[in-house]
N, C-alpha and C positions, 0 to 999 in steps of 0.2 A: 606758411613759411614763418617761425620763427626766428627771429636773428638775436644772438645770445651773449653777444659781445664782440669786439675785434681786437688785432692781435698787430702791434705795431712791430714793425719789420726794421732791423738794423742789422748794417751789415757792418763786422770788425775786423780787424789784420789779425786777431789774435783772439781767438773765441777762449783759451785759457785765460788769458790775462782778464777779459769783460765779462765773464761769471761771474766772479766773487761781487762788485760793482750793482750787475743789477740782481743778484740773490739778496743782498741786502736794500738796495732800495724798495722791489719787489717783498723781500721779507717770505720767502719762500726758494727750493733747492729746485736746480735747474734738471731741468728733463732733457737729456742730449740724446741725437739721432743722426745718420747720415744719411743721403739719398744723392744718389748722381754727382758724386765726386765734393757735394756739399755736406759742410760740418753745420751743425743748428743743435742749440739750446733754447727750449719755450722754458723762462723765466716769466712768472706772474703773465701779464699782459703785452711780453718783450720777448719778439723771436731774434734770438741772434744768430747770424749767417755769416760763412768765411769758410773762402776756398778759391779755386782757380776765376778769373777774372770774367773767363770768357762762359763760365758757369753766373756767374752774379749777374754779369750784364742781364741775362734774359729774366732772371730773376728781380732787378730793380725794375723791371716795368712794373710790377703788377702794385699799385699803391698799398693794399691794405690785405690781411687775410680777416674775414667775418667768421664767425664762429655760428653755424646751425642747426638747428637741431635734426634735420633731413634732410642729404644732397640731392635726393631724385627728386621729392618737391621742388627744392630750391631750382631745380634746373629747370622742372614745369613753370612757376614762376619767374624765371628770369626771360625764358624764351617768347612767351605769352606777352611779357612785357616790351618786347626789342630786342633785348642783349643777346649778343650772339657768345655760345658755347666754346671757348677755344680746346678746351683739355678736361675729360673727363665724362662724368666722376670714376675716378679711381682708387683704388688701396692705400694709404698710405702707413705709415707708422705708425700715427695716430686716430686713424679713422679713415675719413672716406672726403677726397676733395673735385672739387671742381675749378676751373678757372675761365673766366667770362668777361667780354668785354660792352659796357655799358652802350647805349644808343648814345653818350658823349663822349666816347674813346678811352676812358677811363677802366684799367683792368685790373680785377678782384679775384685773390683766390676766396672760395666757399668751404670750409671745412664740417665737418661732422665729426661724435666721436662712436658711429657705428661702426661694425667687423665687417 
């Protein structure tokens, strides 16, 4: 298992107004997507997130999104290791994710960028 970077997770009132903000901090154009009633821009290393509340909430658990290079691996190694599988792997926008919660309660989404 590979881990290829992570992707820090903010969530805004106004996903228009905090692109331009982190496209130039970042210094790269944002990639926007929606899923389950959420609006997200992945800027540089900065996912931004905004929409209904009771959408967020489930979404602020998860601390961090990992960036790797295989979710089925990664799932073999996470399970092997402890952590239990909560969601996945499945299709996303972007790739292919999973979400797992660590042996100290601690929960990660796992991304890939395969089809």
């Amino acid at each position: 298992m590979d881990i290829l970077g992570a992707t820090l997770r903010i969530y805004v009132d106004d996903l228009d107004k905090a692109i331009p903000f982190y496209e130039g901090l970042a210094g790269g154009r944002a990639h926007r997507f929606e899923r389950g009633g959420v609006e997200a821009a992945a800027v540089g290393c900065f996912l931004l997130m905004s929409g209904p509340e009771s959408q967020l909430e489930v979404l602020r658990k998860i601390t961090a999104t990992v960036a790797v290079t295989d979710v089925e691996e990664t799932h073999r190694v996470l399970t092997s290791l402890g952590a239990d599988v909560i969601a996945g792997p499945v299709p996303t926008p972007a790739g292919r994710n999973l979400i797992a919660r660590h042996p100290d309660g601690t929960i990660y989404e796992y991304v890939d960028r395969q089809a």
